[in-house]
N, C-alpha and C positions, 0 to 999 in steps of 0.2 A: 794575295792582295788584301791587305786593310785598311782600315778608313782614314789609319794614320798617315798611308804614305802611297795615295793615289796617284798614278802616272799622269802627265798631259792627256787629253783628247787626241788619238791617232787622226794622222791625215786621211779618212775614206774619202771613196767615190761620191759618197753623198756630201761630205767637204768641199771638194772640189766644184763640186756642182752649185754649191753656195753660193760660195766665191764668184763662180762666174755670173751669176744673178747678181750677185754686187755689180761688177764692171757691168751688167746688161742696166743696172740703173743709172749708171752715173752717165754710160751712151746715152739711155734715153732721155735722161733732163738734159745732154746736150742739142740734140735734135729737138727734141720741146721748143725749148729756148730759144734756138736758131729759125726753126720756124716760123715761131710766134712773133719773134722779133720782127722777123722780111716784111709779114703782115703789120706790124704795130710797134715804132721802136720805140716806145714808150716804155716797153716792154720791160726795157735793162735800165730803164729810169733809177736815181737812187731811192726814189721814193717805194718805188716798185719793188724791189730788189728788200730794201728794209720792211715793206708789208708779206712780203714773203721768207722772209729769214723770223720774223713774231709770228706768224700761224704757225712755222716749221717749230719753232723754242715749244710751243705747247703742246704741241701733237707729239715731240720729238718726245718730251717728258714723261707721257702718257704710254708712250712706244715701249721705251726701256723701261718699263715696269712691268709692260705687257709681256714681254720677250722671257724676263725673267720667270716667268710664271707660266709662257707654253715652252720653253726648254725642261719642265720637269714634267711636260706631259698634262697641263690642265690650262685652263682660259679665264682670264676674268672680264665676264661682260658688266661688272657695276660701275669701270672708273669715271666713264660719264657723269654717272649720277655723284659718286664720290665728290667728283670735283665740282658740281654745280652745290653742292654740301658744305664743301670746305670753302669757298667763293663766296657763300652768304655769311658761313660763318666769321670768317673774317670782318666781312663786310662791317658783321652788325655790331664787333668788336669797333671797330672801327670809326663807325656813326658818334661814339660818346669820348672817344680814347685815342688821344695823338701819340700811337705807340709808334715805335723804331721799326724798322722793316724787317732783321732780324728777327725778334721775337713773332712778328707775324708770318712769318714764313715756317717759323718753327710751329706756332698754330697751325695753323693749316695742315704741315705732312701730320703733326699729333690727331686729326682729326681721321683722315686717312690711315694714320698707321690703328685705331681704333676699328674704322670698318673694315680692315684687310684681316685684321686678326679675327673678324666675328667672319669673314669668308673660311681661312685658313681652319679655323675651328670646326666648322662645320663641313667642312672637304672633309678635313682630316678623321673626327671623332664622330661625325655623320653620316662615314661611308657614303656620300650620295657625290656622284658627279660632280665636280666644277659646274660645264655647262648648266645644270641643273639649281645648285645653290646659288652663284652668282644672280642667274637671270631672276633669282626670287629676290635679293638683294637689291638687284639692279631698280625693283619699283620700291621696296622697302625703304633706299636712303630715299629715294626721289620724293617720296610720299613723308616724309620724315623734313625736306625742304618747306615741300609746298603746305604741311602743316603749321610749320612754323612761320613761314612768310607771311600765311594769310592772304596772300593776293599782292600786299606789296613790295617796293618795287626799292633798292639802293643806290641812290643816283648820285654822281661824281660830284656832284659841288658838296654832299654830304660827307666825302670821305678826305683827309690830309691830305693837302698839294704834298709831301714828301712823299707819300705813296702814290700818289697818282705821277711825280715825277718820275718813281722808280720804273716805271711803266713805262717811260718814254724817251730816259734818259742814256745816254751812250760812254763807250771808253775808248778813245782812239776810233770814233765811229760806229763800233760796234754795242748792239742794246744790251744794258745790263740782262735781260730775259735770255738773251741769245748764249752770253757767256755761262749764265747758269745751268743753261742746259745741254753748254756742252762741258761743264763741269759735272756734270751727270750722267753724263754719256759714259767719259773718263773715265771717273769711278767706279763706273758699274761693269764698263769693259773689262779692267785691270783685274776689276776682284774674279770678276768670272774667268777672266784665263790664266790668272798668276797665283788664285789661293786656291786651296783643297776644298772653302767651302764653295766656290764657282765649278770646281771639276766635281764635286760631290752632286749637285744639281744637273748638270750632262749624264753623269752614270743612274742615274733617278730616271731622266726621261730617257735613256736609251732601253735600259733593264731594270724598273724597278723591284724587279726580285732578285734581280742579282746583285744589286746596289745594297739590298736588306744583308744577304749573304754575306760583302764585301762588309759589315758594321754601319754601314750608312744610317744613321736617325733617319728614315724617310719620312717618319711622320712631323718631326721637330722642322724639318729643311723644307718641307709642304706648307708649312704655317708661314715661316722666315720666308718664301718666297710671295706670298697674298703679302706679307705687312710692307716688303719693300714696295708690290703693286699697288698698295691703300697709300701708302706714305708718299710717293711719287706723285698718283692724282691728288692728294691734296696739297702739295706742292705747286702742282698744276692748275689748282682750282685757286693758290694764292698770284701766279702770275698770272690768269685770266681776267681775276678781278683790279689786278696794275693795270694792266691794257688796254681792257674796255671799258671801264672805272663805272659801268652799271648791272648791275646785278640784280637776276629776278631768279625767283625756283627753277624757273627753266634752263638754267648757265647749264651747258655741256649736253642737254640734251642731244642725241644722236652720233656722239663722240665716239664712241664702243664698233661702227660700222670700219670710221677710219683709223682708228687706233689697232684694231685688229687687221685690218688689210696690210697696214703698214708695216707691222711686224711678218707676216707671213709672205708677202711681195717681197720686204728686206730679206727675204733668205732663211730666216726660223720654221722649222722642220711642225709642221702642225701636230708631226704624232711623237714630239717631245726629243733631247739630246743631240741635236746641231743647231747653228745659226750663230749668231752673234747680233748684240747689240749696236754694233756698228750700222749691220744692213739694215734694223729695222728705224735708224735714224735716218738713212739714205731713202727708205720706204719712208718719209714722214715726208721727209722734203719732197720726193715725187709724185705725194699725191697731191699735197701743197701748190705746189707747180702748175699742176694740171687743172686744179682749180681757178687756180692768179689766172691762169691761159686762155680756158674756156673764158672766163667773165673778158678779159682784154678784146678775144676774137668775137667776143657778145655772141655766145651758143649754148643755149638753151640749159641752166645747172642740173637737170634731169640728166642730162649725157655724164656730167662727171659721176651721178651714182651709177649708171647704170657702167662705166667702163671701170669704178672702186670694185664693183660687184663681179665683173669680168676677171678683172687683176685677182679677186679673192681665185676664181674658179682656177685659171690658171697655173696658180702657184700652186692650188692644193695638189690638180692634177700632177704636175711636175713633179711635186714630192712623192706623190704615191709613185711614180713610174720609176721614179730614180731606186725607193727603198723594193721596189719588185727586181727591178736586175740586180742592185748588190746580194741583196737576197738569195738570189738566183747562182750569181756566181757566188758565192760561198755554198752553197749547196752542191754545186758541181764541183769546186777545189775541196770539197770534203770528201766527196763520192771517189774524187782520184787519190787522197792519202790514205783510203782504207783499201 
């Protein structure tokens, strides 16, 4: 095998097991739903229904970044801060300059793909943990915000009604936020299952020494996977500032709890090389959900972290249980060919 002409990802048991975690969300946001609904039919209101489809666009955004980045077997906890980084920055763009939404959007991922690449750098050429470099990042941008802000604050009458329209405005019903993010979703799906550099990233987090063996760049494809996760949140951090059209240091603060659940809930394998971007957009909308739900049934927002926190424990466990029997049973189909 070479790095020219990597196979698909074979269907394992740990696949399988994905997969079924997908269908176990799309059951559960239907049960949610159904429930919450008997209680409150306000519930599937379209107002409701559209405040739940703009949390899902930005978490969703944050997700497929995220996903991209533990399928090779590492975590980025700064996109929080990233995006409350990119959300001012624009903002402050913004206050003097009636730019095009285009070019602001392109600011923004540019801001992000900057702090992904000073993660990616340092993973890489640092030897130090993800876990480890992120979390120092993760106060670095944030502190990088609140120095520049000063304490103040970017409020919606100060920024272009065209971008605060962008924020609010629909196509056939649907918010332009929503289309972009599942324009993102797309993209990011496709390239991961249909190009060599998306299955080069699965062979990274399944084996990355055998991935090195096979010619994989591991170190080059470790970098390229932080910039797509910098570049995402601050993408994230330009539909934030559409939306909510006020912006202080603190935009995204505590984002990194649900951003991370949501990819590991969606079916992404914590100890890197299964999952898909799909699940973890399904994990965005379900935590989303469960949020709209709690506030609708008026119960107490302490309960949705403490069941975000649950959901984490869950899936980890699941995942460990699953990679100990394939484990296991390849161990034993090996002991029987010799």
């Amino acid at each position: 095998m070479t790095a020219v002409d990597l196979p698909a990802p074979r269907r394992s048991s740990l696949d399988v097991v994905l997969r079924a975690r997908e269908l176990g969300i799309v059951l559960a946001l239907v049960l949610l739903v159904a429930v919450t609904t008997i209680s409150n039919p306000r519930f599937v209101s379209g107002q409701s229904i559209r405040d739940i489809l703009l949390g899902t666009a930005i978490l969703a955004v944050l997700a497929v970044g995220q996903a991209v980045v533990v399928i090779t077997r590492n975590i980025d906890l700064s996109v929080g801060s990233v995006l409350g980084l990119s959300a001012f920055t624009v903002g402050t763009l913004l206050q003097n300059n009636n730019l095009p939404v285009l070019p602001v959007l392109l600011a923004g991922a540019g801001v992000g793909v900057v702090c992904g690449a000073v993660n990616g750098v340092l993973v890489r050429y640092g030897n130090v943990p993800a876990l480890v470099v992120t979390l120092g990042t993760l106060y670095v941008f944030r502190g990088i915000t609140y120095f520049w802000a000063g304490g103040s604050q970017i409020n919606a009458d100060e920024l272009p009604a065209a971008f605060l329209d962008f924020g609010t405005a629909t196509l056939v019903g649907v918010p332009y936020l929503v289309l972009l993010a599942v324009l993102v979703l797309v993209v990011t799906g496709v390239v991961l299952r249909n190009y060599r550099m998306g299955r080069e990233l699965y062979a990274m987090g399944s084996s990355p020494q055998a991935a090195r063996l096979a010619g994989i760049a591991v170190g080059r494809r470790t970098v390229g996977a932080f910039v797509v996760s910098g570049a995402l949140a601050g993408l994230a951090g330009v539909l934030f500032a559409a939306r909510f059209g006020t912006i202080d240091a603190a935009a995204g603060t505590g984002y990194e709890l649900n951003v991370v659940a949501a990819v590991v809930v969606g079916g992404v394998a914590v100890f890197g090389g299964s999952g898909t971007v799909w699940g973890a957009a399904l994990g965005a909308l379900l935590l989303t959900t469960i949020g709209s739900a709690l506030a609708v049934l008026e119960i107490n927002q302490f309960w949705q972290q403490a069941i975000v926190g649950g959901l984490i424990l869950l899936a980890i466990g699941a995942d460990r249980l699953v990679a100990v029997r394939v484990a296991a049973g390849l161990k034993k189909r090996g002991s029987h060919v010799s």
